[in-house]
C-alpha positions in Angstrom: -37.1 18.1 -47.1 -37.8 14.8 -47.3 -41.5 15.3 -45.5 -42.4 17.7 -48.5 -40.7 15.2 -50.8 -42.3 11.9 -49.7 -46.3 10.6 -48.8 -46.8 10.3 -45.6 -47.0 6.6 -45.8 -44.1 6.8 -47.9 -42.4 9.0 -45.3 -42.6 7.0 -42.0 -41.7 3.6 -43.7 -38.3 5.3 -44.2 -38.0 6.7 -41.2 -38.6 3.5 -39.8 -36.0 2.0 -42.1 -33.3 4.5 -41.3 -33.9 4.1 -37.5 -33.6 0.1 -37.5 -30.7 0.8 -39.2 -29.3 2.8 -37.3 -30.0 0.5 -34.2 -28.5 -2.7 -36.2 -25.5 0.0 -36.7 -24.6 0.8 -32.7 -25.1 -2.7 -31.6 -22.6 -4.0 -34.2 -20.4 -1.5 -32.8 -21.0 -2.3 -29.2 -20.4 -5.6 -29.8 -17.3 -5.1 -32.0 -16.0 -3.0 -29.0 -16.0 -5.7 -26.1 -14.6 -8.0 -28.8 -11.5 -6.0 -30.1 -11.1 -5.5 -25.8 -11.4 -1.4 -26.5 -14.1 -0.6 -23.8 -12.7 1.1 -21.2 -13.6 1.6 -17.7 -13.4 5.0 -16.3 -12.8 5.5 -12.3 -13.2 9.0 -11.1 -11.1 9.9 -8.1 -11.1 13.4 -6.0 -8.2 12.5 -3.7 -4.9 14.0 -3.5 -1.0 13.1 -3.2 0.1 10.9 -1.8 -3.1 8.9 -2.4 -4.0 10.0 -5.8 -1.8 11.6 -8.8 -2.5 13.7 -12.1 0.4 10.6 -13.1 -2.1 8.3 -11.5 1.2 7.1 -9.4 -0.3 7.4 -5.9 -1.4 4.7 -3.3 -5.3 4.3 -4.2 -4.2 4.9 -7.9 -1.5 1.9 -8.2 -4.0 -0.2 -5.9 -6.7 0.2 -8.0 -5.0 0.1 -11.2 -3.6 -3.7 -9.7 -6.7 -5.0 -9.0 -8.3 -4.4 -12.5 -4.8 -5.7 -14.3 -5.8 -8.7 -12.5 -9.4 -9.6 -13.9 -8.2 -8.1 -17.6 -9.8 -4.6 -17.7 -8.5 -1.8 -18.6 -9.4 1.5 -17.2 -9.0 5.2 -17.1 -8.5 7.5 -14.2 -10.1 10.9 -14.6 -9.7 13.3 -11.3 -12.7 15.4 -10.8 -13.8 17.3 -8.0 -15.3 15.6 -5.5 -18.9 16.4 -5.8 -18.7 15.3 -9.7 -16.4 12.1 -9.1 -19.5 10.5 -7.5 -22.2 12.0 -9.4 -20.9 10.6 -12.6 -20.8 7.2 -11.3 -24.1 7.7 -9.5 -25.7 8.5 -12.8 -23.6 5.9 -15.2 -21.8 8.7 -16.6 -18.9 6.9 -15.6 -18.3 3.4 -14.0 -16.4 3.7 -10.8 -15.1 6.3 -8.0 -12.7 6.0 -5.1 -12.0 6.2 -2.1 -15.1 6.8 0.0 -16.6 6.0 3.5 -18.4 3.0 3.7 -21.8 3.4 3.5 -22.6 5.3 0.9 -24.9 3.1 -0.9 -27.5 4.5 1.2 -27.4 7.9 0.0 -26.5 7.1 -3.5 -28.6 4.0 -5.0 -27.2 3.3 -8.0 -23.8 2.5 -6.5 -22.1 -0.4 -5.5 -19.5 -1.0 -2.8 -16.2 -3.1 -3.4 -16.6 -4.5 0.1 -12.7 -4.6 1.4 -10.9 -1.6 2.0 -8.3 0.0 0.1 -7.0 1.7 3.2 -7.2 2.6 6.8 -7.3 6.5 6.5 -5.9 7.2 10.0 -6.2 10.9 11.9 -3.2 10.7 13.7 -0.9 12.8 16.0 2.6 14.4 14.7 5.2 16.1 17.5 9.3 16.3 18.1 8.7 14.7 21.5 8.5 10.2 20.8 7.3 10.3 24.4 3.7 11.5 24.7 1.3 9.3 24.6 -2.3 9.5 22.9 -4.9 7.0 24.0 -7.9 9.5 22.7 -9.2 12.7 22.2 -9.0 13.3 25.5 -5.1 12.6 25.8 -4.3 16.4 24.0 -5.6 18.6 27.0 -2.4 18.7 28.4 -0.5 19.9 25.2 -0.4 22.7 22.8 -2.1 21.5 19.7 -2.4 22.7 15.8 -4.7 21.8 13.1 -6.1 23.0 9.7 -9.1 24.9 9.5 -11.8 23.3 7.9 -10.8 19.5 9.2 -14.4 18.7 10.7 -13.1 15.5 12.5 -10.7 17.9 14.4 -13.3 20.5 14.5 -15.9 18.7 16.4 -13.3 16.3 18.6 -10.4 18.2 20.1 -12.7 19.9 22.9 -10.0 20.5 25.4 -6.1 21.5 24.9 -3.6 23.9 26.7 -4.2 26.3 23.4 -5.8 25.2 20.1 -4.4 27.0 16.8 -6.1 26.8 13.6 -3.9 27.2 10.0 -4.5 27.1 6.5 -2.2 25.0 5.1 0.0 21.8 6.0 3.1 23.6 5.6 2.1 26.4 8.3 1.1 23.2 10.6 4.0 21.6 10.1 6.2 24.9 10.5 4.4 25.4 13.7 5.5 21.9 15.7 9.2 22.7 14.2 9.2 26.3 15.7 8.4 24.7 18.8 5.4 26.9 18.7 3.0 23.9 19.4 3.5 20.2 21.0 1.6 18.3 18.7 0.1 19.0 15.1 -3.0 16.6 13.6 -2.9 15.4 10.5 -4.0 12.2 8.2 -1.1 9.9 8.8 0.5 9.4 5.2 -0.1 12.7 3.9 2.1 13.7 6.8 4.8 11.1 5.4 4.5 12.3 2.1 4.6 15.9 3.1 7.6 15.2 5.4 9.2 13.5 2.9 8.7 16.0 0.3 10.1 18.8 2.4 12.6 17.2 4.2 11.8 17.6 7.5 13.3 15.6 9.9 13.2 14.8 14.2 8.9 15.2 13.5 7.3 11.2 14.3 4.0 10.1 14.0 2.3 9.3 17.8 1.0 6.0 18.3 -2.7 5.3 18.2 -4.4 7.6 16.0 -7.5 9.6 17.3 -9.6 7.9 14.3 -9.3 5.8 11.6 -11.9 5.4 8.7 -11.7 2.9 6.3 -11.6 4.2 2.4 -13.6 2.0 -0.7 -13.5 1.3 -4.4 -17.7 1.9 -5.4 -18.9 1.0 -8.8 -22.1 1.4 -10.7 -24.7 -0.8 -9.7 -24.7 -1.9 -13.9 -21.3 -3.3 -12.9 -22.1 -5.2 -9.7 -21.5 -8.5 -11.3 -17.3 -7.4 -11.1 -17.9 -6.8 -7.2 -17.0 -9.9 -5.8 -13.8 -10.3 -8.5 -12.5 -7.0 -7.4 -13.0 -7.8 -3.7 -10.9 -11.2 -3.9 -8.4 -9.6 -6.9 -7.5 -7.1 -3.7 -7.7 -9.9 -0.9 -4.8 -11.7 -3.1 -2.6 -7.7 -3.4 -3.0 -7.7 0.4 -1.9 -11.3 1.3 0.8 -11.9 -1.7 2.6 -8.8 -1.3 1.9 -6.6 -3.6 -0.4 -4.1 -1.2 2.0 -3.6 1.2 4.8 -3.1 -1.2 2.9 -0.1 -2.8 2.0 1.1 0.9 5.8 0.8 2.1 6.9 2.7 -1.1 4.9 5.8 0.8 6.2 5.4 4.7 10.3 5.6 3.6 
């Protein structure tokens, strides 16, 4: 061993060497990386189709992929689950995680929001019947009405129906309003699209007015804060040029 080898004196002065060399090393490398445009900015998502991909083709992942095209960064989209999407990014493992409620700063420090909304997510009505009309929760107590188990909003909202069944899966909701076994099904509006669309089921529309809408955001590590307010206007020019709504559209055919 070198320690054996070496005096002590002797010793440490190398070990000193070795370490400033080692330091002179990785910043050479760091900097080499930003130069040669390799560093690479990884988003974590938990979401599903039709808002998030393993292709990386869904709505948040073609919004989000268009805003960083636009101020010349190139990322990568891992998909997690959700606890570890937003720990990574809370503890710099990673660099940025969508789509979350506003608000979240609060709980988790070292993040940032992007402070304009990739999307409205909407808890909305489905049914066979284009007539009835939903105003609020309290507009389903004269119907029969279906929902998956485990959907809290629901859960805690719809207090008062003609019969309230619970199911495990969107097909068995969705199988349920077609049977005529229910009047009305709930369900986040364009993941009933996408499922719709996917299975082919026609003579099923959306009611008008849903029963809540959150709106869903890009957060990124606080060490990135400084790209905040690029990102926020990069996704204020998708929303007023076009390109948003041409990406949304894509989903509601």
């Amino acid at each position: 061993m070198i320690s054996q080898i070496l005096p002590g004196n002797v010793n440490t002065k190398f070990l000193q060497y070795l370490y400033k060399s080692f330091l002179v090393v990785l910043f050479v490398l760091i900097i080499s990386s930003f130069a040669c445009g390799k560093e690479i900015f990884t988003i974590n998502t938990a979401d599903k189709p039709p808002y998030s991909t393993e292709f990386n083709t869904g709505i948040y992942d073609q919004i989000i992929q268009g805003m960083f095209k636009n101020i010349g960064v190139k990322i990568q989209i891992n998909h997690l689950t959700s606890a570890r999407s937003i720990e990574n990014v809370s503890v710099g493992f990673d660099d940025g995680e969508y789509a979350r409620i506003a608000g979240l700063s609060n709980q988790y420090e070292n993040l940032r929001i992007v402070n304009e909304k990739l999307i409205d997510f909407a808890f909305t009505a489905f049914s066979k019947d284009s007539s009835i009309r939903i105003e609020n929760w309290g507009s389903l107590k004269d119907y029969h009405v279906a929902f998956i188990r485990g959907w809290k909003i629901y859960e805690k909202n719809v207090k008062v129906s003609k019969s309230k069944i619970f199911v495990a899966s969107e097909k068995e909701l969705f199988q349920l309003v077609e049977k005529n076994r229910v009047d009305i099904v709930l369900y986040e509006l364009l993941r009933g699209f996408d499922f719709m669309k996917k299975q082919k089921i026609k003579g099923i529309v959306n009611l008008n007015n849903p029963l809540s809408v959150r709106s869903m955001f890009l957060y990124v590590n606080k060490k990135h804060g400084g790209l905040v307010p690029q990102l926020e206007n990069e996704l204020r020019t998708m929303k007023t040029n076009g390109e948003y709504n041409k990406i949304i559209n894509s989903f509601l055919k």
